[in-house]
Every structure is written in C-alpha cells, then in structure tokens.
C-alpha positions, -999 to 999 in steps of 0.1 A, spaced: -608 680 458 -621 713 447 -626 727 415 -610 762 399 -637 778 371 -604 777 345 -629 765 313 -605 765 285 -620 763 247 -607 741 224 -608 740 186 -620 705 181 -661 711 179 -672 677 157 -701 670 179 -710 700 202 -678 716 221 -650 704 242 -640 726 274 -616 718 301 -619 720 339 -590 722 362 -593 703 394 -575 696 426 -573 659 434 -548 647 464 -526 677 463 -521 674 426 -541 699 396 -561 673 373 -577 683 339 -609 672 334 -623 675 297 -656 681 291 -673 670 258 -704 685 248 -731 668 226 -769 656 221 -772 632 252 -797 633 280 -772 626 309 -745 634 320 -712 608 322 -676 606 342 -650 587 330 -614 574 336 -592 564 314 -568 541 313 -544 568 308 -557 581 341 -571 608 316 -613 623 333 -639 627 311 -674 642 314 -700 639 287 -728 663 288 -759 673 274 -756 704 252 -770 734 271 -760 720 301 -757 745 328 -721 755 342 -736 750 378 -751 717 370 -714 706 360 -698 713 388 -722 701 412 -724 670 394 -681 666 394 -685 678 435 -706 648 439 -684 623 424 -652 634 434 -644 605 459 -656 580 429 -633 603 403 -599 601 429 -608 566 437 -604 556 401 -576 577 393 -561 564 416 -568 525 409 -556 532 373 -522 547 385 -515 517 406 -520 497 376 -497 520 357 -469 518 384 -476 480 383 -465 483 352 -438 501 356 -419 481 374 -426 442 355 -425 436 319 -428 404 305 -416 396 272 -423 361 260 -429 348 296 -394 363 308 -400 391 334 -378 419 329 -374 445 359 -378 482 348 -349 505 363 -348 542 363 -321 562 352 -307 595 359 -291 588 320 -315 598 291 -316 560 274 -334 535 270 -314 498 273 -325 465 274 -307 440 288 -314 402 298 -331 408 330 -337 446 330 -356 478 312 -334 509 320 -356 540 313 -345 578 318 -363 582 355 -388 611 337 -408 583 320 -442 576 327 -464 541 315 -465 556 280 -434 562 274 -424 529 285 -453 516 262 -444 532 233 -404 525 232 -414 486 239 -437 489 207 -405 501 188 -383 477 203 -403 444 203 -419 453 166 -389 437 149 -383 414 174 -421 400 169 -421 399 130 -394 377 134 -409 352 158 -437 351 148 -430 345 111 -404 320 122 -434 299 139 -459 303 105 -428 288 88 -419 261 118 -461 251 111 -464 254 73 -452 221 65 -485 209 83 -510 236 74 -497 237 35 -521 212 25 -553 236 27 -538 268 9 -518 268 -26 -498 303 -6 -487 310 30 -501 341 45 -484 371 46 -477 383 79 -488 417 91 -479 428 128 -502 449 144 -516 467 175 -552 451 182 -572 462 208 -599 436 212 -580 401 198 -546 384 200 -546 380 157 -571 374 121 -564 359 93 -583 373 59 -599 360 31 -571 380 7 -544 357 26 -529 382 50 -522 369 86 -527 398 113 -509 388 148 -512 416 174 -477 434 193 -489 422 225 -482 390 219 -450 392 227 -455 399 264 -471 365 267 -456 331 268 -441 313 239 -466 287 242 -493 308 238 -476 326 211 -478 293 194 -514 290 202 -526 317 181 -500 315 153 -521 279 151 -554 292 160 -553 314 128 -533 293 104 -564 268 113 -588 287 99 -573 280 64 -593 254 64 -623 260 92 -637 297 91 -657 291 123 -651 273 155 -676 243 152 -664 214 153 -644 206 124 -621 235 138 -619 220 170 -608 187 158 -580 209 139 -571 223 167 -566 192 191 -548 171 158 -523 201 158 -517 212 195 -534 181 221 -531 206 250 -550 235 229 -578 238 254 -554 240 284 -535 267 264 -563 287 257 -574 289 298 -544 305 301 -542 330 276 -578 339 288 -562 343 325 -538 362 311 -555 384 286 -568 415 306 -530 421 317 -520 428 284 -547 439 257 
C-alpha cells in the first residue's frame, strides 16, 4: 500500500479540520479521512462501512501522518478487509423473522422480494441492500409487532389504564424501551431475528409496566408470562452482534 500526497480540504471544521488522504490498498485507491482536533495521539480506525479514519493532534506534522499510516498499513488492509467479508456475508443471507432469504443479483434495475430470494440490481453494495430492507420491512414490522402487543394485552392490561403506542425505530445499542409517557420503542432489526425472540422483547417491555427494573419482581413477570424466557434470551444474546 503506498500513499499519494492528494490532501483534499473539506468544509466541515467543528473541531479542528478534516483532510483526506488517498491510498493504495490491494490494487484498489482507498480514502482515508483525517480529522484534526485537541488530542495527544494519534488513532486509525475502520469502520463498519469499511470507511479509514485517523484522528490527530492538531499541529500534527504531514510527515508524522504518513509515517504513522506506513506503519499500520498491514493492520489498516487487514481490517478492511475483515469488514468487507462481513459485508459480502451479508450480501448473500438475509434473515427475516428466522426465514433465510438468498440475495440474487440482477442485471435489471429492481429490487423484488420473493419467498426465498432478495433480487438486487447487481451495482448494489451492503448499504444499499440495508437501506431498501429498512423501507421494505418498516411496514412489515409495525404490523407484527403491534399485532403481538395486542395478542399480549389481554394479560398485561391489568397494570396500565392505556396500551402503549408503538413507535418503530432504528436502535443501535438495544432490541426496544418502553417510556414513562406510554410509548413503546421496538427497534427495525428485529425483524431479522426469530419470531420467538420477537415475542421476547415485545414482553420484555410490556413487563416493565409494572417492574421498571430487572430485580426480581420482573423476573418472576417474566417466567409467569414466557416459562422459557431465560432460554430465549441466550439466544437473542447469541444472535445479537449479527444484527445490531
């Protein structure tokens, strides 16, 4: 990998500067983007995007920055390259609830979804995919899951005059929340899980109606509502870094 001196300015200065570096990595030019602010060090970084990042100290000397990228470059394409697998990985599966769906390319510019396959105009990439899934599953999930709060209401009634109001959102950190001004926040990404994991959180929250915490008193909740709760929730911790 060896790196051209094509520093490109941008206008976004909140915190110091932002410059890019263009790098060759495998055959293939790579941008790296170089933010400037008050650190002490400097940091690399790959996204899961497959986007680089450096972080340096303000001041920082042009030589120090390319010396420091020179050293790390088998780290940097290493990465890269780890995150691309994970990106093809993707590419090819899709699971929505607990049904695998094999993703086809297309010469055809559309995107269809049939029972057993994700056709995709063959110039997509991971985001693309991501984002047209988001679109198509968003309906799709307020559906289900407000058709499992209702399916669950007629046992949860009893600790709330109102049922929550369903919200579907994109979470980066948590599978759903349920707020003190009654709204019920289930995250898009639970629809590439399992139904009966699905289930698990729509009860995990609704439980809190009556427990805020998880002490025991939720606990008992819990097993009184689902017996296998504990089993259920191994599994959506196997299953969690594949998806959030």
């Amino acid at each position: 990998m060896g790196a051209r001196t094509t520093y490109q300015r941008t206008n976004r200065q909140p915190a110091g500067y932002q410059q890019t570096l263009s790098l060759e990595m495998g055959g293939e030019s790579v941008s790296l983007r170089i933010s400037a602010s008050r650190r002490k060090s400097m940091r690399l970084q790959v996204t899961e995007k497959g986007e680089l990042d450096l972080r340096i100290p303000l001041g920082c000397p042009k030589r120090d920055v390319l010396a420091f990228v020179k050293s790390n470059e088998a780290w940097l394409k290493q990465q890269r390259d780890q995150v691309l697998q994970r990106q093809q990985q993707k590419l090819e599966r899709y699971s929505v609830l607990g049904n695998e769906l094999t993703v086809q390319t297309s010469a055809l510019d559309e995107f269809l979804v049939t029972d057993s396959t994700i056709w995709i105009p063959d110039h997509w990439d991971h985001t693309d995919l991501r984002d047209q899934m988001d679109k198509w599953l968003r309906p799709k999930a307020r559906a289900y899951y407000q058709q499992l709060i209702d399916q669950w209401w007629p046992f949860f009634a009893r600790f709330a005059e109102l049922k929550p109001v369903l919200r579907v959102k994109k979470m980066r950190t948590r599978w759903g929340s349920l707020s003190q001004r009654g709204y019920i926040n289930l995250n898009l990404a639970l629809m590439q899980l399992p139904e009966e994991l699905v289930e698990l959180v729509v009860v995990h929250e609704l439980c809190h109606l009556k427990h805020f915490d998880h002490g025991p008193g939720f606990k008992g909740l819990m097993t009184e509502a689902l017996p296998d709760w504990r089993s259920r929730e191994r599994q959506l911790q196997q299953l969690s870094s594949n998806v959030l």
